[in-house]
Structures are given as C-alpha cells and as structure tokens.
N, CA and C atoms as an extended XYZ file, in Angstrom:
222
Properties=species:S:1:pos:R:3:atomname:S:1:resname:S:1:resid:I:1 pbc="F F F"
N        19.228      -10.717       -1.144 N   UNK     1
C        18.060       -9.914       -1.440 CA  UNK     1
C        16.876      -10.804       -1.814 C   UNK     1
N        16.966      -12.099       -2.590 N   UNK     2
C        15.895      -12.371       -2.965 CA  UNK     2
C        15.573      -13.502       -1.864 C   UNK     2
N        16.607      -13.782       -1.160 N   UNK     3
C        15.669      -14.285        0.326 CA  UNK     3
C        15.117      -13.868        1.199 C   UNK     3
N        15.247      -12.825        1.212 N   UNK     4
C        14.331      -11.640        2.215 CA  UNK     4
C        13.379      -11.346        1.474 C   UNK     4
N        13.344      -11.479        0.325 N   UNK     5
C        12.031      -11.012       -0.933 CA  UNK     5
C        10.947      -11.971       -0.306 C   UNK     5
N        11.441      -13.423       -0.674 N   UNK     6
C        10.613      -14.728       -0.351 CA  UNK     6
C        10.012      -14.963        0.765 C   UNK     6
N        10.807      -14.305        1.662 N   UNK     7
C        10.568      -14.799        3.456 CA  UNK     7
C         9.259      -13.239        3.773 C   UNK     7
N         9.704      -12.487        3.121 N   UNK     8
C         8.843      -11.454        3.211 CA  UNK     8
C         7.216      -12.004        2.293 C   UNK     8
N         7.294      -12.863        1.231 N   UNK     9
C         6.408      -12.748        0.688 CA  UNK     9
C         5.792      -13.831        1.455 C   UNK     9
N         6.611      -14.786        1.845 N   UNK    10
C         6.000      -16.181        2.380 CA  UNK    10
C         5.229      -15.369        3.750 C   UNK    10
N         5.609      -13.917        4.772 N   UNK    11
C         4.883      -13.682        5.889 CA  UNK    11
C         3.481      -12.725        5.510 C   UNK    11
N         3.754      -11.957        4.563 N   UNK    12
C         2.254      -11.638        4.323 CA  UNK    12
C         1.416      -12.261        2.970 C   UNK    12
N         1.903      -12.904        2.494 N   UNK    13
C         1.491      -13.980        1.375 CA  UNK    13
C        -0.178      -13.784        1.811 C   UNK    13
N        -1.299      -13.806        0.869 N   UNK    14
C        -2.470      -14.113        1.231 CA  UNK    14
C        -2.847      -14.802        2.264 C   UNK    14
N        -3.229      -14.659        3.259 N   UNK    15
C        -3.847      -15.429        4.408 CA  UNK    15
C        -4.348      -16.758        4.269 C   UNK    15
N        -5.210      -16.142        3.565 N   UNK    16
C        -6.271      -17.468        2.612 CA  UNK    16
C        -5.412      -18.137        1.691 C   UNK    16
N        -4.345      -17.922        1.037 N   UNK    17
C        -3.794      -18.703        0.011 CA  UNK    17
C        -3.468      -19.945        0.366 C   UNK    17
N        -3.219      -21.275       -0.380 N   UNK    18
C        -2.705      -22.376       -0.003 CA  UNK    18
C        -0.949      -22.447        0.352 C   UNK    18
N        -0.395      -21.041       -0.642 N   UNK    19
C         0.756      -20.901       -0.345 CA  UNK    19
C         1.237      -20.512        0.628 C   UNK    19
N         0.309      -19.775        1.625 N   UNK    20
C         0.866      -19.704        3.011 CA  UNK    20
C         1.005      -20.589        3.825 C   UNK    20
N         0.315      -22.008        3.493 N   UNK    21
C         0.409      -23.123        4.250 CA  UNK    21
C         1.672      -23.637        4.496 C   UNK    21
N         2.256      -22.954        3.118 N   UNK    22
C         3.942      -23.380        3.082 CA  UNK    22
C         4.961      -22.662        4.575 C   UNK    22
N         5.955      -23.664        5.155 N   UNK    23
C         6.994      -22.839        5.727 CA  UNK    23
C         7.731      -21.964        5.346 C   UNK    23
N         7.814      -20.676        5.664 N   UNK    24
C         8.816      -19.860        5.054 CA  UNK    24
C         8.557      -18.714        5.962 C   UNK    24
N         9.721      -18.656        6.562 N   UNK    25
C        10.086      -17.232        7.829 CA  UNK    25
C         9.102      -18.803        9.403 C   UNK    25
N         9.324      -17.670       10.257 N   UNK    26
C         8.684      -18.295       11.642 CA  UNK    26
C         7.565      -18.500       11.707 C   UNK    26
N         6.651      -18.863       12.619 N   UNK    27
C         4.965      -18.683       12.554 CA  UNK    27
C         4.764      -17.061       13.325 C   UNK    27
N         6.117      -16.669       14.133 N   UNK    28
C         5.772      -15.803       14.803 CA  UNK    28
C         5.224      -14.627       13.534 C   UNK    28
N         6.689      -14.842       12.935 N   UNK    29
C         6.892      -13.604       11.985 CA  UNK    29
C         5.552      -13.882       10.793 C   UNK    29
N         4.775      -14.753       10.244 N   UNK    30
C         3.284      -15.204        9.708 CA  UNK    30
C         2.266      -13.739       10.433 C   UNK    30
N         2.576      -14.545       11.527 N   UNK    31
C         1.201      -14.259       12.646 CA  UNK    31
C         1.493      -12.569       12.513 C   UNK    31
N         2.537      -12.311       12.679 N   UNK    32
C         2.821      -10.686       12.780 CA  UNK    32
C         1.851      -10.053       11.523 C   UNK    32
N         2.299      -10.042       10.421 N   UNK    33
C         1.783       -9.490        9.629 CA  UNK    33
C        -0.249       -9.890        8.410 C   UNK    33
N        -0.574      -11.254        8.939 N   UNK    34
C        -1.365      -11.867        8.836 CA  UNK    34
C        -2.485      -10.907        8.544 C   UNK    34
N        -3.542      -10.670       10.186 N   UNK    35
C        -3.864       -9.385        9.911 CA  UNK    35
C        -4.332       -8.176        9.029 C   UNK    35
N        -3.068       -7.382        8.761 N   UNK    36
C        -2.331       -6.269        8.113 CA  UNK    36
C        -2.926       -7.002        6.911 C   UNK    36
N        -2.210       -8.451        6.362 N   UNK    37
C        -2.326       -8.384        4.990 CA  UNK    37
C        -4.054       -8.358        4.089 C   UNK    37
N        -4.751       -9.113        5.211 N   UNK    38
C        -6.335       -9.319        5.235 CA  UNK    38
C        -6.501       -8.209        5.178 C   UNK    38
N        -6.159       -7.264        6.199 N   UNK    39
C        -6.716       -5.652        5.707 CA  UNK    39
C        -6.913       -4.605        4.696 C   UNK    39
N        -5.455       -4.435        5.096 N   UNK    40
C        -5.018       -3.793        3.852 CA  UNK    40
C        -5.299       -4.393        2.294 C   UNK    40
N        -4.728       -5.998        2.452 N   UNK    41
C        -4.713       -6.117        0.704 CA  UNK    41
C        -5.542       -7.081        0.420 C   UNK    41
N        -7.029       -7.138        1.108 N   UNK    42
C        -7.925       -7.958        0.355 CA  UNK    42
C        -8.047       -7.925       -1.117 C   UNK    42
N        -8.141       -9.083       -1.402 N   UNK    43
C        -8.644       -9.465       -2.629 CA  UNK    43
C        -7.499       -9.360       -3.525 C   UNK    43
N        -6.502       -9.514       -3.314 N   UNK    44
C        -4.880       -9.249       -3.847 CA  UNK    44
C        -4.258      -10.984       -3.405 C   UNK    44
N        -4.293      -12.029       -4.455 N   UNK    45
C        -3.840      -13.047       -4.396 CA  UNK    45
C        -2.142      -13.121       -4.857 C   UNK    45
N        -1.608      -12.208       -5.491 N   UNK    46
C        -0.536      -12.674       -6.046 CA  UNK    46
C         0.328      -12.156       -5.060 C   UNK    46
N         1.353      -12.823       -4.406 N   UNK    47
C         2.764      -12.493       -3.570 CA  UNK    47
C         3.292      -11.203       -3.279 C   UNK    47
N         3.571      -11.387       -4.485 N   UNK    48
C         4.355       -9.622       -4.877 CA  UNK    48
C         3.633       -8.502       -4.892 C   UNK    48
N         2.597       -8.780       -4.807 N   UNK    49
C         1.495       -7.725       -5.031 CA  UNK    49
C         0.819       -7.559       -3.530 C   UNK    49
N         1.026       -8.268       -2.679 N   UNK    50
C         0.806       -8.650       -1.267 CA  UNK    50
C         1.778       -7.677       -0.573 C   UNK    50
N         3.043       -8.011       -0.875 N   UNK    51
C         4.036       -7.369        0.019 CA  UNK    51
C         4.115       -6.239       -0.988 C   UNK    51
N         3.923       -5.374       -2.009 N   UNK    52
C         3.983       -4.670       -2.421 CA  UNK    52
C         2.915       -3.171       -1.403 C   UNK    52
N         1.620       -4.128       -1.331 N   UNK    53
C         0.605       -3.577       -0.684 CA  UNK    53
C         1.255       -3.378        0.576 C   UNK    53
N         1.366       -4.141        1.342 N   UNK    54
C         2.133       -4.133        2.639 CA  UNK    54
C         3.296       -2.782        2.921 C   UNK    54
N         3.895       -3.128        2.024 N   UNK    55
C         5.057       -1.959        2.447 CA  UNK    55
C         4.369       -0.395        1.830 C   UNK    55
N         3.266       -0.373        1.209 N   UNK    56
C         2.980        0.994        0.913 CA  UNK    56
C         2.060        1.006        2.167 C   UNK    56
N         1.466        0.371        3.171 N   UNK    57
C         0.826        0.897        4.151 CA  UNK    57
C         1.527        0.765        5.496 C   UNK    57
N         3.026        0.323        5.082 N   UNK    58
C         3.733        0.371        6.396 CA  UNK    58
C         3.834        0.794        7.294 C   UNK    58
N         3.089        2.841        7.067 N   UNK    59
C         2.960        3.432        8.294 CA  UNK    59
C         1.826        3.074        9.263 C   UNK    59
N         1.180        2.453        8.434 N   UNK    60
C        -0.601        1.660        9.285 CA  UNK    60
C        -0.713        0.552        9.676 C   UNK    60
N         0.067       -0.605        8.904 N   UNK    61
C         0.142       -1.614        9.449 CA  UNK    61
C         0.639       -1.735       10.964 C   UNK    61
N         0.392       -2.707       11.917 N   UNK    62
C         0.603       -2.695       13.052 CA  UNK    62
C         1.713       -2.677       13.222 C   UNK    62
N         2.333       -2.391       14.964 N   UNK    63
C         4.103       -2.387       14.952 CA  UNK    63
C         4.311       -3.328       14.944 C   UNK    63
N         3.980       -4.794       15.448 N   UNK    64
C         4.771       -5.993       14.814 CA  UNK    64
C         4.760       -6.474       13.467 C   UNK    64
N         4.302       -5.750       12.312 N   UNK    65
C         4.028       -6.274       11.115 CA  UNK    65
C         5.003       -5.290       10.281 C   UNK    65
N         4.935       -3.861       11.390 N   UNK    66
C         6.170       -3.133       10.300 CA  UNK    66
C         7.532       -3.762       11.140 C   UNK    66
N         7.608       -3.894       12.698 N   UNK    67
C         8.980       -4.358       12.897 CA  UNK    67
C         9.669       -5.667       11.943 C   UNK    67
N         8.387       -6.813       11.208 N   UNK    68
C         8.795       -7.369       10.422 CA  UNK    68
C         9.431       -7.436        9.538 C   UNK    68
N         8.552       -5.971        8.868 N   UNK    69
C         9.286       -5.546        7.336 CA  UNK    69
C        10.501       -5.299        7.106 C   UNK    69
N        10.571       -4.268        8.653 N   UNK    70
C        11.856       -3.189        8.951 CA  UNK    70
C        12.749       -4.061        9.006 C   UNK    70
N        12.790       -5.409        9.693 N   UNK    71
C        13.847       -6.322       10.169 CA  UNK    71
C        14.441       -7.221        8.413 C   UNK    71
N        13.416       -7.228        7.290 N   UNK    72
C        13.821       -7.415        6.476 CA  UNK    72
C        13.911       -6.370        5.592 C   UNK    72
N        14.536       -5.333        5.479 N   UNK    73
C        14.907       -4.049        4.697 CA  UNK    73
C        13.789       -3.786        3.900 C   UNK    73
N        12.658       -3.548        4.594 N   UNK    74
C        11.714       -3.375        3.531 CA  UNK    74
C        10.501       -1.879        4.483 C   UNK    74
C-alpha cells in the first residue's frame, strides 16, 4: 500500500516541484497525469494533498491520468 501511495504521489507530485525531478513510477505514467495535476491542483505543493486532489477529480481528469490511478487502486 504505501508503494502505490509513493509511486502515485511521485506521478502527480507538483509539476513544478523539484520533487518530481525525482524517479518514481515511469515517465509514461508522470506524463499521464502531469496535466490533470496543473489543473486541477494548482497552487497545492504538498504530495498528499496533490494526489488527494487528483483522486477527488478522477471523474475529470483525463483517461490516461484516471487509467493511472485506477491501475494503482486509487
């Protein structure tokens, strides 16, 4: 559970953050939700609060950004 937490936070992690610079999940699975996270959760720097945002707009976010989520139980 809490590696799917991480890999989830590492793909919509702030865009802009330095922590996304980090590896964690694919670039595909990054690029998927990237986007989505700029959209939806501007101005929202902290992780958890990123993918928190994310999965409450799951029905809006694009289909490769929810097939992301979906693929990590989220």
């Amino acid at each position: 559970m809490a590696r799917k937490l991480i890999l989830i936070v590492a793909l919509i992690g702030a865009a802009s953050s330095p922590a996304f610079a980090q590896y964690r999940g694919s670039q595909a699975e990054q690029a998927a939700c990237r986007r989505d996270a700029v959209h939806f959760c501007r101005g929202i720097s902290d992780d958890a609060q990123v993918e928190s945002c994310l999965v409450a707009h799951r029905h809006q976010v694009s289909a490769r950004c929810r097939h992301v989520l979906q693929t990590h139980g989220r």
